[in-house]
N, C-alpha and C positions, 0 to 999 in steps of 0.2 A: 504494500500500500504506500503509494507517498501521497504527500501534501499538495493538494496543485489546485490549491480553491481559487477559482476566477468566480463572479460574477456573470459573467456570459456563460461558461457551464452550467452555472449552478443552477439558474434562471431556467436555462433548458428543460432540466430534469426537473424543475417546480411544474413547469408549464407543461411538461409531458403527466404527469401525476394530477395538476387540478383539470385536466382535459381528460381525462377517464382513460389513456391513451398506457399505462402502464397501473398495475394493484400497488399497494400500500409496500411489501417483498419487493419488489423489481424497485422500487424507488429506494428503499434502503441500499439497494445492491449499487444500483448507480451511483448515490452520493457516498459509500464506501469507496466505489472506485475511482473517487476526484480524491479521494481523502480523510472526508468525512468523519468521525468519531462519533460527535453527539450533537446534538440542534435542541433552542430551548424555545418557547414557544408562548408567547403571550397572548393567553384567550381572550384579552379584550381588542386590543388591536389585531391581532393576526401577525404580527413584525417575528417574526424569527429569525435567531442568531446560528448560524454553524459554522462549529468549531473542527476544526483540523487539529494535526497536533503543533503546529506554527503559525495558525493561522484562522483568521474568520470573517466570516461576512456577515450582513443586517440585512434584511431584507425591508423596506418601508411597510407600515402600517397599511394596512386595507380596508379593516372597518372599526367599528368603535362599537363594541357590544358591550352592553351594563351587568357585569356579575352581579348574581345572587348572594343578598345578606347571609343566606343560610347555605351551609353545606350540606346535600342533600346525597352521602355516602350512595346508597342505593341507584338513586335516577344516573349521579357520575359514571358508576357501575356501565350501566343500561347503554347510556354517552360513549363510554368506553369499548363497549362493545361492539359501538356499528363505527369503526374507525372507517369502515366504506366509504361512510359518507364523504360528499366533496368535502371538502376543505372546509369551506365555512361554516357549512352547516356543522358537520362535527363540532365546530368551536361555538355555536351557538347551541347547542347542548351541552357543553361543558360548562358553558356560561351561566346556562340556566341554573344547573348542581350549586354552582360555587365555586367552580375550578376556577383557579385565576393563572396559574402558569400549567404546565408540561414542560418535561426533559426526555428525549428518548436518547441512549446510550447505544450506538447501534453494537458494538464490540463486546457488552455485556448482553445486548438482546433486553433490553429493560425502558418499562417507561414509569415515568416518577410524576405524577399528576398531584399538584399543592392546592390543595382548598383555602377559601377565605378566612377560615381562622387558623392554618398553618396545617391541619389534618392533612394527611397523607394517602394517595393509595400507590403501590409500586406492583405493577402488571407486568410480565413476561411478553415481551414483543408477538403476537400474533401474525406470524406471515402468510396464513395461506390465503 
């Protein structure tokens, strides 16, 4: 694996993954293979960070959704489970729970979803 995070890559592999054009697995596989390690993921904007091991990009903000006062363990569950979904809509269920960030660790296979009052759920990456 090296490090070779461009912007115009990485853009790519976004734009092949929110276009229905590769599954949730083939987009981890890609951005391992620019480099990729882990990406973190802010459910109220959308702006995501990914990190290489030298390196990282920001992705700009895309929408502005209002987390949930309450953390809602179960419905996040629910959230979590349809990662299908396009891109936004996933984070607008997440939003609804109380999730306020996401980390997905692609090299440990792990995603670390932080609720509104710091509650935690850490899920095993689902690739198929």
């Amino acid at each position: 694996m090296y490090d070779n995070l461009t912007e115009k890559e990485l853009h790519k592999i976004i734009e092949r993954r929110s276009t229905g054009k590769t599954n949730f697995g083939e987009f981890l596989e890609d951005l391992s293979q620019i480099g990729v390690i882990q990406y973190d993921i802010n459910v109220a904007t959308g702006q995501a960070t990914y990190k290489g091991e030298h390196s990282e990009v920001k992705t700009d903000p895309q929408v502005q959704f209002v987390i949930s006062n309450d953390f809602n363990r179960n419905q996040a569950l629910q959230a979590i489970a349809s990662i299908a979904l396009p891109f936004l809509d996933f984070l607008r269920e997440l939003a609804a729970a109380g999730v306020t960030t996401y980390n997905v660790n692609i090299i440990e296979k792990q995603a670390t979803y932080l609720g509104i009052n710091g509650d935690q759920i850490v899920e095993p990456l689902q690739l198929s």
